[in-house]
C-alpha positions in Angstrom: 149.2 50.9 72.2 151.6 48.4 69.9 154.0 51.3 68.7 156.4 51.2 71.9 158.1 55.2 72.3 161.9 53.7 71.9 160.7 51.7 68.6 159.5 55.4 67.0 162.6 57.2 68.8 164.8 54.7 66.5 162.9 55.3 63.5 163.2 59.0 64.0 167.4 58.6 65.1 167.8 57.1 61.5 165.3 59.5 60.0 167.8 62.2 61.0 170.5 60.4 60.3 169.2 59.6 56.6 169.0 63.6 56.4 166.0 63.6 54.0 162.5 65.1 53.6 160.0 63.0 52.5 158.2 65.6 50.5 161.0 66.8 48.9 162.8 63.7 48.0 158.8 62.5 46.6 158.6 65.5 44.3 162.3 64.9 43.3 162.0 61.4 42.1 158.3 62.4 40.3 156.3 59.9 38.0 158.7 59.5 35.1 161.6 57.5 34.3 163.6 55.9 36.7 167.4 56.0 36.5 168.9 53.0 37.0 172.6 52.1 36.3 173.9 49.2 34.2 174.7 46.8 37.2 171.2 47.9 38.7 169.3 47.2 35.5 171.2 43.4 35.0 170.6 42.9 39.1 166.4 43.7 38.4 166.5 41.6 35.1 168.0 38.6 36.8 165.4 38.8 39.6 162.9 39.1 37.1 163.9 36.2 35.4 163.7 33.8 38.4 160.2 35.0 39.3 158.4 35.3 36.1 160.8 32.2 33.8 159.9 34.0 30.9 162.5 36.5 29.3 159.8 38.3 27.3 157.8 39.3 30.5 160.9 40.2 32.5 161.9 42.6 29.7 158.8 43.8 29.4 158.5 44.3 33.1 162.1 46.3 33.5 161.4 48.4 30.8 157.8 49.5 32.9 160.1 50.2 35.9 162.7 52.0 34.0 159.6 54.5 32.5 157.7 54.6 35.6 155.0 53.0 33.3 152.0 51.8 35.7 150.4 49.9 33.1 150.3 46.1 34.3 148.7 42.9 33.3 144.9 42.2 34.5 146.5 39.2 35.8 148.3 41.7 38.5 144.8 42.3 40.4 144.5 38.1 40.3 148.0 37.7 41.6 147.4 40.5 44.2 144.2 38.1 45.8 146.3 35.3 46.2 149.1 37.5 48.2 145.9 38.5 49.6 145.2 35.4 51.4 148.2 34.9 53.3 147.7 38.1 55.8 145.8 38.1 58.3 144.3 40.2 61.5 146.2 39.3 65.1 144.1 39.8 68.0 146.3 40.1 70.3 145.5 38.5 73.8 147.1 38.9 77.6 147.5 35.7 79.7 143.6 35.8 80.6 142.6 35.9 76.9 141.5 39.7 77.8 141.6 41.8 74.3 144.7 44.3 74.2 145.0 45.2 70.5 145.4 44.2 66.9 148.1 44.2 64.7 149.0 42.3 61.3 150.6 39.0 60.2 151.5 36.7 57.0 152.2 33.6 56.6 155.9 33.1 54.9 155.9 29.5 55.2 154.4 26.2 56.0 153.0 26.7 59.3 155.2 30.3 60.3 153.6 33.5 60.6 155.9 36.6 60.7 155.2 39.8 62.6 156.5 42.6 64.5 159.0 41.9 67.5 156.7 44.8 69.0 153.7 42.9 68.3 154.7 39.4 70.1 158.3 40.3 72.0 158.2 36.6 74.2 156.1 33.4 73.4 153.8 34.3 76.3 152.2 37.0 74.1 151.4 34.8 71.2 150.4 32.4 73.1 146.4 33.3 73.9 146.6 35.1 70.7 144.2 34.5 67.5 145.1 35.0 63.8 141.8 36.0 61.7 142.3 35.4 57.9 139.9 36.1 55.3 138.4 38.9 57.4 137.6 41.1 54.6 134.6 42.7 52.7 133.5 40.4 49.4 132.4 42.2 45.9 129.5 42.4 47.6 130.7 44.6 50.9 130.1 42.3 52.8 132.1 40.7 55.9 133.8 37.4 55.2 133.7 34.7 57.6 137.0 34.7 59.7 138.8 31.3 60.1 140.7 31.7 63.3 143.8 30.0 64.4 145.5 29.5 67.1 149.9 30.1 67.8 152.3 27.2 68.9 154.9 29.0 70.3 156.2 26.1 72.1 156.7 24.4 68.7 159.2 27.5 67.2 159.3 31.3 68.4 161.7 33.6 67.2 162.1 37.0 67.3 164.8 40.2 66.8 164.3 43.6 68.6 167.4 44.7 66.4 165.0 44.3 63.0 161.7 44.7 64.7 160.7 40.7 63.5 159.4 38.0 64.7 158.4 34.8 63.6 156.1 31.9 65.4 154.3 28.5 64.3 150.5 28.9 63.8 148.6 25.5 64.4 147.8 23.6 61.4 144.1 23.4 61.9 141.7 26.1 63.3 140.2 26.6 66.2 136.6 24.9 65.2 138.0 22.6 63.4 138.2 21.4 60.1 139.9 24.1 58.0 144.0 23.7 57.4 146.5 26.3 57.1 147.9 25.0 54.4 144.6 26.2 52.1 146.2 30.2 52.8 149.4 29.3 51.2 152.4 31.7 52.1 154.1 34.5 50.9 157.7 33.4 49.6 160.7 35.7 51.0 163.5 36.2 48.9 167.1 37.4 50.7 168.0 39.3 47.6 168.4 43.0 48.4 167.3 45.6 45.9 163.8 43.9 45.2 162.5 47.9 44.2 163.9 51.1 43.6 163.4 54.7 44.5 160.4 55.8 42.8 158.7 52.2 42.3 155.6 52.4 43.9 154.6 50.2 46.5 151.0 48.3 48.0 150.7 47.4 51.2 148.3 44.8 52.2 147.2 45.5 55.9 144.3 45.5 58.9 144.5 48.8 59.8 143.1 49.5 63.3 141.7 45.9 63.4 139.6 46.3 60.6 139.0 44.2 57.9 141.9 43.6 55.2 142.5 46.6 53.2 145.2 47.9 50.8 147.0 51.1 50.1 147.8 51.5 46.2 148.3 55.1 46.0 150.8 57.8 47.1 153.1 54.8 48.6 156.5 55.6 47.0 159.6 53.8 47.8 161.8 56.9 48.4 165.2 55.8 50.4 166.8 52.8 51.7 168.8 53.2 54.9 170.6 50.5 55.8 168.5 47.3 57.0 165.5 49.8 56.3 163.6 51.2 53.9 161.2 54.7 53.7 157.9 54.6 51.8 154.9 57.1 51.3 152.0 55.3 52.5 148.7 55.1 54.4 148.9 52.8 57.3 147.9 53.0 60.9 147.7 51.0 64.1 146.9 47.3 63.8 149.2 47.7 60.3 152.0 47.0 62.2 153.5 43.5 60.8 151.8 43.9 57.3 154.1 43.1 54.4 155.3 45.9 51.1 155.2 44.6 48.1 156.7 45.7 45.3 154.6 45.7 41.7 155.5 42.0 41.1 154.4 40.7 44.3 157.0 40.3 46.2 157.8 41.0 49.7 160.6 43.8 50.0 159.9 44.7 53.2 158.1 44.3 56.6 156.1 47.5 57.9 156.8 48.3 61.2 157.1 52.1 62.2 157.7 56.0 61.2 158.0 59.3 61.9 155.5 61.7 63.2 154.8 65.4 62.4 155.6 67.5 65.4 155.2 70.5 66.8 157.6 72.9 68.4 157.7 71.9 71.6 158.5 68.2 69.8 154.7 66.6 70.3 153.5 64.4 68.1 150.8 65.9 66.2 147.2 64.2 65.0 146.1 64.4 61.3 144.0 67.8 62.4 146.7 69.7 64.0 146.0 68.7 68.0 148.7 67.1 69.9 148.7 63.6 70.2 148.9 61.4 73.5 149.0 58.1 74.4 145.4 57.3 75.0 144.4 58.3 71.4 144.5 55.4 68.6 148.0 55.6 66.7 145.7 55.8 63.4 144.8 59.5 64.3 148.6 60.6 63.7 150.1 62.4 61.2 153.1 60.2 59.9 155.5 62.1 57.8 156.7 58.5 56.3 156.3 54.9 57.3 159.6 52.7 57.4 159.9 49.1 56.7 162.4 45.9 57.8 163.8 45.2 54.5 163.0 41.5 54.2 166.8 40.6 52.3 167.9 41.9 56.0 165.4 39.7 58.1 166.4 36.5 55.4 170.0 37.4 56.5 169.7 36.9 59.9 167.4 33.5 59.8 170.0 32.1 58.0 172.5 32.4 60.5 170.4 32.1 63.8 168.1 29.6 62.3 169.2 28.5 59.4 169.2 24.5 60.2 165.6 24.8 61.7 163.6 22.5 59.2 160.7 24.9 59.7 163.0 27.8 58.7 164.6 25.9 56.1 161.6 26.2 53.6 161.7 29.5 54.1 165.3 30.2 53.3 164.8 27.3 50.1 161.9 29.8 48.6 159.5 26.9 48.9 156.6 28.1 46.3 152.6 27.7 47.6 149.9 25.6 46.8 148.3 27.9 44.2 145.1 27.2 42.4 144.7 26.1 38.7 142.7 29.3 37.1 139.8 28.8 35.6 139.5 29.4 31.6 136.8 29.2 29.0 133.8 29.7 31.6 130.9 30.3 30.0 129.5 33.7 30.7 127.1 34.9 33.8 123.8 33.4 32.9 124.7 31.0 30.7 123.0 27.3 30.8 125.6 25.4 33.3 126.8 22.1 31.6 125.6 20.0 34.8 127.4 16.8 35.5 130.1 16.4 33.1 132.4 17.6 35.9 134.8 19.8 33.3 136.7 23.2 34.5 133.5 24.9 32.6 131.3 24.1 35.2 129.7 27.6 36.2 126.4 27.7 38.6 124.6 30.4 40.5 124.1 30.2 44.4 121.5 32.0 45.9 123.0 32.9 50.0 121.4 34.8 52.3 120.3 38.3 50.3 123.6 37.8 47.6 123.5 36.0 44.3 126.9 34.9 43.9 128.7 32.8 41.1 130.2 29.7 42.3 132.8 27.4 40.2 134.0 23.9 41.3 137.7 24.4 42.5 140.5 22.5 40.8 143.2 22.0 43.2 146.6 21.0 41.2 148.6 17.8 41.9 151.6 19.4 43.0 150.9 20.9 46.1 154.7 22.6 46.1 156.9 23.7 44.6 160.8 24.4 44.3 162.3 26.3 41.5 159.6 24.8 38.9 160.2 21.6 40.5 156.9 19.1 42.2 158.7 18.4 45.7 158.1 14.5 46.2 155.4 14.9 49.6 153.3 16.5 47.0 150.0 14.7 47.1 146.3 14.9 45.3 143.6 16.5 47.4 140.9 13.7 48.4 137.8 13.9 46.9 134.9 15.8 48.1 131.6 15.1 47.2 129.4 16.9 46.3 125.8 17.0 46.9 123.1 15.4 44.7 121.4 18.4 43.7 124.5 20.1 42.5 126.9 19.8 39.8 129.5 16.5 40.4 133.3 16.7 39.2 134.1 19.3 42.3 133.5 20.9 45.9 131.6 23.5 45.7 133.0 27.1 46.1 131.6 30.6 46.2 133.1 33.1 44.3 132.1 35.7 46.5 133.1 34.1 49.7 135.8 31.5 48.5 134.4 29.3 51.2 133.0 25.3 50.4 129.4 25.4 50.2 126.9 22.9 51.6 123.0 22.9 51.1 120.9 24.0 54.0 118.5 20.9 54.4 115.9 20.3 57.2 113.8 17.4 58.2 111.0 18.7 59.8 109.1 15.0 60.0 111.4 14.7 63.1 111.2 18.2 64.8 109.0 15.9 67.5 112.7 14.4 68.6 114.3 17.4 69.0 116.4 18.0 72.6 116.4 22.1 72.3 118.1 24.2 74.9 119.5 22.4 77.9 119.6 24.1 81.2 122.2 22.0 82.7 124.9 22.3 79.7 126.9 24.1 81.6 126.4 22.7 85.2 124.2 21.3 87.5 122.5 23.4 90.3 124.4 26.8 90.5 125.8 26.6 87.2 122.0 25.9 85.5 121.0 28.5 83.1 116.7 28.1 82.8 115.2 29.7 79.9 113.7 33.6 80.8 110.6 33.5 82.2 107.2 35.0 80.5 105.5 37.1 83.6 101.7 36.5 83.9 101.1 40.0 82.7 102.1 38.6 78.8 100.9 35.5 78.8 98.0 35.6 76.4 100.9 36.8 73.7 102.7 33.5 74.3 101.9 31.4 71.1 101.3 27.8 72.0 102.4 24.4 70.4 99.2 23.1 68.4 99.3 19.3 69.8 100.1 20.8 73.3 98.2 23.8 74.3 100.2 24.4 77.6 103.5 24.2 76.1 105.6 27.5 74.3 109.0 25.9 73.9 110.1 25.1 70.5 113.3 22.5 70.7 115.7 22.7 67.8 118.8 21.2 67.8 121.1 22.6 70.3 118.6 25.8 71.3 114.9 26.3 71.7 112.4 29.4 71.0 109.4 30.8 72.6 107.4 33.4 70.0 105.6 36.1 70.7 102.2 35.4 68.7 101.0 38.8 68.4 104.4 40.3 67.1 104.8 37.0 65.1 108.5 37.1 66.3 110.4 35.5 69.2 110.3 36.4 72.6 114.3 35.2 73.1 116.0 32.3 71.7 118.8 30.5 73.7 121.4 28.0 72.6 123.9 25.8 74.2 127.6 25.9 72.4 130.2 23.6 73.2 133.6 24.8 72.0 134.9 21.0 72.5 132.5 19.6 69.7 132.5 22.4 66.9 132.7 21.5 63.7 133.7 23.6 60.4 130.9 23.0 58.5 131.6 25.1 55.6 129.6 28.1 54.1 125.6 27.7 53.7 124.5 27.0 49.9 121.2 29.1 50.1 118.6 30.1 52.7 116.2 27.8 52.8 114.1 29.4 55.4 110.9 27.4 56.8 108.0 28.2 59.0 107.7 25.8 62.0 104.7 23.6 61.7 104.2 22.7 65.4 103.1 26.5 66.1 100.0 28.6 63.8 101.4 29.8 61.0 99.9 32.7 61.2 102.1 33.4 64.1 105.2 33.5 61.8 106.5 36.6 59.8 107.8 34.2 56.2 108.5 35.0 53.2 105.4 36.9 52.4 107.5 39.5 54.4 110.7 39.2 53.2 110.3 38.6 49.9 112.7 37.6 47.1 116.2 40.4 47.6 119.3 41.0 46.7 122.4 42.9 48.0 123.1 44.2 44.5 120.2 46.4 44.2 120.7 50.0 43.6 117.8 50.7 46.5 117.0 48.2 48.8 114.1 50.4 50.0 111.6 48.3 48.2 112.4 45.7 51.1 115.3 47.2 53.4 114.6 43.8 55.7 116.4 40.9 55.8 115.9 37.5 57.5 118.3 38.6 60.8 119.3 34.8 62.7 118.6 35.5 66.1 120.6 31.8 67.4 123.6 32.0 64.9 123.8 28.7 62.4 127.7 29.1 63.7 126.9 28.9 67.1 124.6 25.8 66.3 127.2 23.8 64.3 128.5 21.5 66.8 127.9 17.5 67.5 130.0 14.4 67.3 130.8 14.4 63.6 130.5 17.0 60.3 127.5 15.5 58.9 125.4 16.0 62.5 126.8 19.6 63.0 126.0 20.4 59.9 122.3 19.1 60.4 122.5 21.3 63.7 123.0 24.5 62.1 121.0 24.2 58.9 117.7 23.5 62.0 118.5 27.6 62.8 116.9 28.2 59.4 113.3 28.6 60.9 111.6 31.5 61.0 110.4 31.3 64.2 114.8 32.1 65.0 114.2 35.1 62.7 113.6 38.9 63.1 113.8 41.5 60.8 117.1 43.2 60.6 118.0 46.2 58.5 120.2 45.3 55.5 122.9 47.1 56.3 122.6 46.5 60.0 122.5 42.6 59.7 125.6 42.6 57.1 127.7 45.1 58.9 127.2 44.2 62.3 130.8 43.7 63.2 130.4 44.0 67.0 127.0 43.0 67.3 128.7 39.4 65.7 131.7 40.1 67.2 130.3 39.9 70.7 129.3 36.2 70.1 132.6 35.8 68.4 134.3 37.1 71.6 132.7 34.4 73.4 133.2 31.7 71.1 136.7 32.0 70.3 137.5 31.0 74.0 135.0 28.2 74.6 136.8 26.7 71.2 140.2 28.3 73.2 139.1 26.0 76.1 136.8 23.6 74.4 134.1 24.6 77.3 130.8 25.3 77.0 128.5 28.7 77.1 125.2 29.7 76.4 124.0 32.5 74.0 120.3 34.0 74.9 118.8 36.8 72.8 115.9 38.5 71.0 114.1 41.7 70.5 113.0 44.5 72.4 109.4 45.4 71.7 108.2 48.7 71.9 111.1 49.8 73.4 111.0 53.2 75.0 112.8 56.2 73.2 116.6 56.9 74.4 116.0 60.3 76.7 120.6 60.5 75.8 120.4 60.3 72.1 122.2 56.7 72.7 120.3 53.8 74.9 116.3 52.9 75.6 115.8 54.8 79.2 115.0 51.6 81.3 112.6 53.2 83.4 110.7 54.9 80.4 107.2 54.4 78.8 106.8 52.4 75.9 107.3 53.3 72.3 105.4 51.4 69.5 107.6 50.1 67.3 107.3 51.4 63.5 105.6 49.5 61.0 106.9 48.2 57.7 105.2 46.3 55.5 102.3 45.1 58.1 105.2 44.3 60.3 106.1 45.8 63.1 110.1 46.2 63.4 112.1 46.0 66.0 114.1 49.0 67.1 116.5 47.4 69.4 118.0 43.6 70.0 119.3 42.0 73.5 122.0 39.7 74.0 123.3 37.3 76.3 126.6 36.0 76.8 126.9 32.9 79.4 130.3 31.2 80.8 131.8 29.4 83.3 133.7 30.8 85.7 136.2 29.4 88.5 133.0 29.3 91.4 130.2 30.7 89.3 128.2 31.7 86.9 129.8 35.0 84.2 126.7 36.6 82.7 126.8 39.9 80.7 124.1 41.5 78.8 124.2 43.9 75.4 121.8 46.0 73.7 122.0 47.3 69.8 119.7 49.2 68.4 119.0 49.6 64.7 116.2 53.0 65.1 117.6 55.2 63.6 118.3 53.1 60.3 114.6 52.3 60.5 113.3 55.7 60.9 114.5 56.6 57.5 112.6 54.1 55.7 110.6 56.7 53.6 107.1 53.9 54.0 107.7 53.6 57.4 104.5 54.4 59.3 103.3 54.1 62.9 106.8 55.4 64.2 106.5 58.4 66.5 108.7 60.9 66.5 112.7 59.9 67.8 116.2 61.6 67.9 118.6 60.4 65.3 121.5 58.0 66.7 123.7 55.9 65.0 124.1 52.2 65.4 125.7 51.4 68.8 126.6 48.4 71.0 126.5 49.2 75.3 127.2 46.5 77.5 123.9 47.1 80.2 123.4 45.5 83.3 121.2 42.2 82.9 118.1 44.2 85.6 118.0 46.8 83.0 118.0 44.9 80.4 115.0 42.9 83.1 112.8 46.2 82.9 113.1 46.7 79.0 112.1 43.4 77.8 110.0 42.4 80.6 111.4 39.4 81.2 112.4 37.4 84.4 116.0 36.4 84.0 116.3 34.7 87.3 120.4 34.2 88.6 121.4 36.0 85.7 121.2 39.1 87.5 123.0 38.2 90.1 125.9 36.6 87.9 126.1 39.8 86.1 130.2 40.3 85.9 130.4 43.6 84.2 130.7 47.2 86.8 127.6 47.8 84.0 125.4 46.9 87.4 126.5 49.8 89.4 127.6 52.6 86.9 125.2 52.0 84.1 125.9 51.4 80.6 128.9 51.2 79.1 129.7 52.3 75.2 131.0 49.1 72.9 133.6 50.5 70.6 136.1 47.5 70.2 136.3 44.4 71.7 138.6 45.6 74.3 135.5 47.2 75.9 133.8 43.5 76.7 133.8 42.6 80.0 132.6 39.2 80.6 
């Protein structure tokens, strides 16, 4: 719960006070014309003026918020995705790195993230927390990458409970590595009050309940200012908290931070569908008569006199511009032949990634990194060089439009898959702290495929994990890799999957492309092949090693299909927590730069769920159904290894994609199952023994969750892990 009960009972004090009704005051001030006096209308122009140096757009711009005109520019969506950039997701950690909620953040100068004084109150509770930016859906719906950072509140914390604000220093590269603040830019705060009026309508960029970004641009009405506050109509909810208002120019005129709830009689705080609200419920289920806001002229005021000589304030208070990037004109249109090599702004090429076709342009960073009032400051300095590889377009580093991530070719050398170390058993420790691979029992042996040159050996070594297939099923038995959060690189984003079938085994033991086929997220029905090529060790996970260049060569070896399953589209691209449990994990090995293990893999023929929710441990096999000549999956295990104090931390998870399967109209061979949504459960590492069959030695006995003696437990946020 981040909304504290004396932060709303001060909202509502100087609701009351204010003496307004929401409703009322929204249907007095309407749609139309705005009324502004003459000292109003010269105070807007002038502020106009500053931001737009151009008296014909300012004018033009006044006379839209006099008329309550909503017509804009196109160039207001572009503008928008660049103030986009600098908010971000908190995940807000205790002092064991335990999961206690979200909330939101932005960046509002180099290297200072401001948020809620409700969100971090002391430096102890930014301290173990993570800032996620570009977590967010792409054109194509699906997640983003996050790039996660890590808080310095050593280096500058500050915070008021008066105005609900606090700011702290985020470090200036993330935590794997390689990525720099700086490339998020910063939303510029001006202290000049009266940045919108009544009636103006508001957006508020925001990650509500944790989720990825999201904006509100309807129904969010400026109605009242009160004091260092101001009231809006708007949809927000928990994990909003700390998200900035902007008004239709982009600019921050306020910090969101609380409101008023409907009530009841008896003065309970009432949900969306009439019941009363308490304290275990989220904070999104209320109904909030209107949301209030910091005003940011107020927060501006009091950094200047507590802070005001701090030279990582002072940028702030100077309205230091961003790095912004040079748009892109003249490009010739989708399709068109790509003028290769001539390195000019035009360049234009398509990148095939995963199951999305995506556009990619070089990027052109600008000289002048910042800016002052039109001014290049003098550390402004020319980005290095990147290059580029040879089978791509030269003159730029390569970036995907969807994804706005640097791309890199996936390349494998499979004339040295003989040298491969695979999965270590001793990366974590000697003796008690070993991890062996799972063991085959006798009983499925003869569906263990073999290496060719080495009849009585199963283990496939990649770099950094190792595979053992199932031969009839043509799909793994587990995978298991080794992550070291000291050695992570950032690698960028893949260019392409270039998938390959592993020589050293039969290939008639590997489900390829023949299977998958050629697809792509923007079909209208992706029941002509609902499959796609699901990594069971993560590239991500694989991407560590002494430099870039051998990370890089680590991750692209997970492109083998024999580290492949079939994976429902819409299950494999909107897996949040299925991701977000190996994310959980990583995080704090790069937290602690330790080292972990990830095991997982299908469950074949699992039995049916006799609860509508989980494979019954104890239950009799159910043949998986057939798609394709393949037979799919209906549920995946996981995993997740650690260190702890005097022992081994084990803890196992099971997802299950049936019921997304089951409605494949070509589906055949699939008897007869409940419907059931896709869930997560945290199981107990003996169940998970008796589903896949598998020997897991001292992993059941390292189990850490209560999963062992109560049975499985319902994944709903991360809060729920227990590892």
């Amino acid at each position: 719960m981040l909304m504290k009960p004396p932060l709303i009972a001060a909202s509502e004090r100087r609701f009351e006070q204010a003496d307004f009704s929401p409703a009322a005051l929204n249907r007095k001030l309407g749609d139309g014309p705005i009324p502004m006096t003459a000292e109003q209308k010269r105070v807007r122009m002038r502020q106009l003026l500053a931001q737009t140096d151009n008296a014909l757009s300012a004018r033009i711009g006044l006379e839209r918020i006099i008329n309550g005109n909503e017509l804009d520019s196109i160039n207001y969506l572009a503008k928008g995705t660049v103030a986009s950039r600098s908010i971000c997701r908190i995940q807000l950690k205790d002092a064991r790195s335990n999961l206690v909620g979200y909330a939101s953040g932005f960046l509002v100068g180099p290297g200072l993230m401001m948020t809620n004084n409700h969100v971090f109150g002391r430096p102890a509770d930014a301290l173990n927390s993570v800032a996620d930016f570009d977590y967010e859906l792409d054109v194509a719906g699906m997640e983003r990458e996050p790039v996660r950072f890590g808080f310095e509140p050593d280096k500058l914390f500050y915070t008021s409970d008066k105005l609900d604000y606090s700011i702290v220093a985020v470090a200036p590269l993330s935590l794997a590595g390689g990525r720099s603040l700086i490339d998020w830019g910063w939303l510029p705060l001006s202290g000049q009050p009266g940045k919108g009026d009544p009636g103006e309508y508001l957006t508020i960029i925001q990650h509500p309940g944790g989720q990825p970004k999201q904006v509100c641009v309807r129904d969010n009405k400026l109605l009242k200012y009160v004091g260092n506050f101001v009231w809006y109509m708007t949809d927000t909810s928990s994990g909003s908290s700390g998200s900035p208002a902007f008004n239709r120019f982009w600019q921050v005129i306020a910090l969101h931070h609380s409101g008023v709830a409907k009530k009841d009689a008896q003065g309970r705080t009432l949900t969306k569908d009439g019941k009363v609200w308490d304290p275990s419920m989220d904070e999104a289920s209320i109904d909030w008569i209107a949301n209030e806001g910091v005003r940011i002229s107020a927060i501006v005021a009091d950094l200047k006199v507590t802070l005001g000589s701090h030279p990582l304030v002072k940028p702030i208070l100077d309205e230091v511009q961003p790095p912004l990037p040079v748009a892109k004109e003249n490009a010739p249109a989708v399709g068109s032949t790509p003028p290769y090599g001539n390195g000019s702004d035009n360049d234009l090429w398509f990148e095939q990634s995963g199951d999305v076709t995506s556009l990619v342009v070089p990027l052109r960073i600008p000289l002048s990194l910042f800016r002052k009032n039109g001014q290049v400051l003098p550390e402004a300095r020319p980005v290095p060089p990147v290059t580029t590889p040879a089978a791509g377009p030269v003159g730029g580093t390569r970036i995907g439009l969807l994804t706005g991530r640097p791309m890199e070719a996936v390349h494998i050398d499979q004339s040295t898959l003989g040298s491969r170390a695979g999965y270590k058993p001793n990366f974590i420790g000697s003796g008690k702290f070993s991890v062996p691979l799972p063991k085959i029992p006798a009983s499925l042996k003869s569906k263990i495929a073999t290496l060719k040159s080495s009849p009585s050996k199963s283990e496939l070594k990649y770099f950094n994990y190792s595979v053992v297939m199932n031969k009839e099923r043509k799909l793994a038995f587990f995978s298991a890799v080794n992550i070291d959060g000291g050695e992570q690189q950032d690698v960028g984003k893949r260019e392409g999957d270039s998938w390959l079938r592993d020589p050293r085994i039969d290939q008639d033991f590997q489900v390829g492309n023949e299977f998958y086929g050629q697809q792509s997220t923007f079909e209208a029905d992706r029941s002509l092949n609902p499959f796609d090529r699901g990594h069971l060790v993560r590239r991500l996970d694989a991407t560590w090693g002494a430099s870039v260049d051998e990370a890089k060569e680590h991750g692209d070896d997970s492109f083998h299909f024999t580290n492949c399953s079939p994976q429902f589209w819409s299950f494999n691209q909107g897996k949040q927590l299925w991701a977000g449990l190996e994310d959980y994990t990583r995080d704090e090995l790069l937290k602690r730069r330790d080292k972990g293990v990830v095991i997982n893999g299908p469950i074949f023929d699992g039995p049916d769920a006799t609860n509508g929710d989980l494979p019954d441990p104890s239950g009799r096999p159910r043949k998986d159904p057939v798609f394709g000549g393949v037979a799919i999956p209906k549920y995946f295990w996981k995993i997740l290894v650690s260190k702890g104090n005097d022992r081994l931390k084990a803890a196992a998870f099971i997802v299950s994609q049936r019921d997304l399967i089951l409605d494949i109209d070509r589906i055949t061979d699939a008897e007869q199952l409940s419907a059931e949504d896709v869930k997560v459960f945290q199981v107990s590492i003996a169940d998970l023994a008796k589903l896949t069959g598998l020997d897991f030695g001292k992993l059941a006995q390292a189990d850490s969750h209560e999963a062992t003696a109560v049975g499985p437990r319902l994944i709903e946020t991360y809060d729920d892990i227990k590892i």
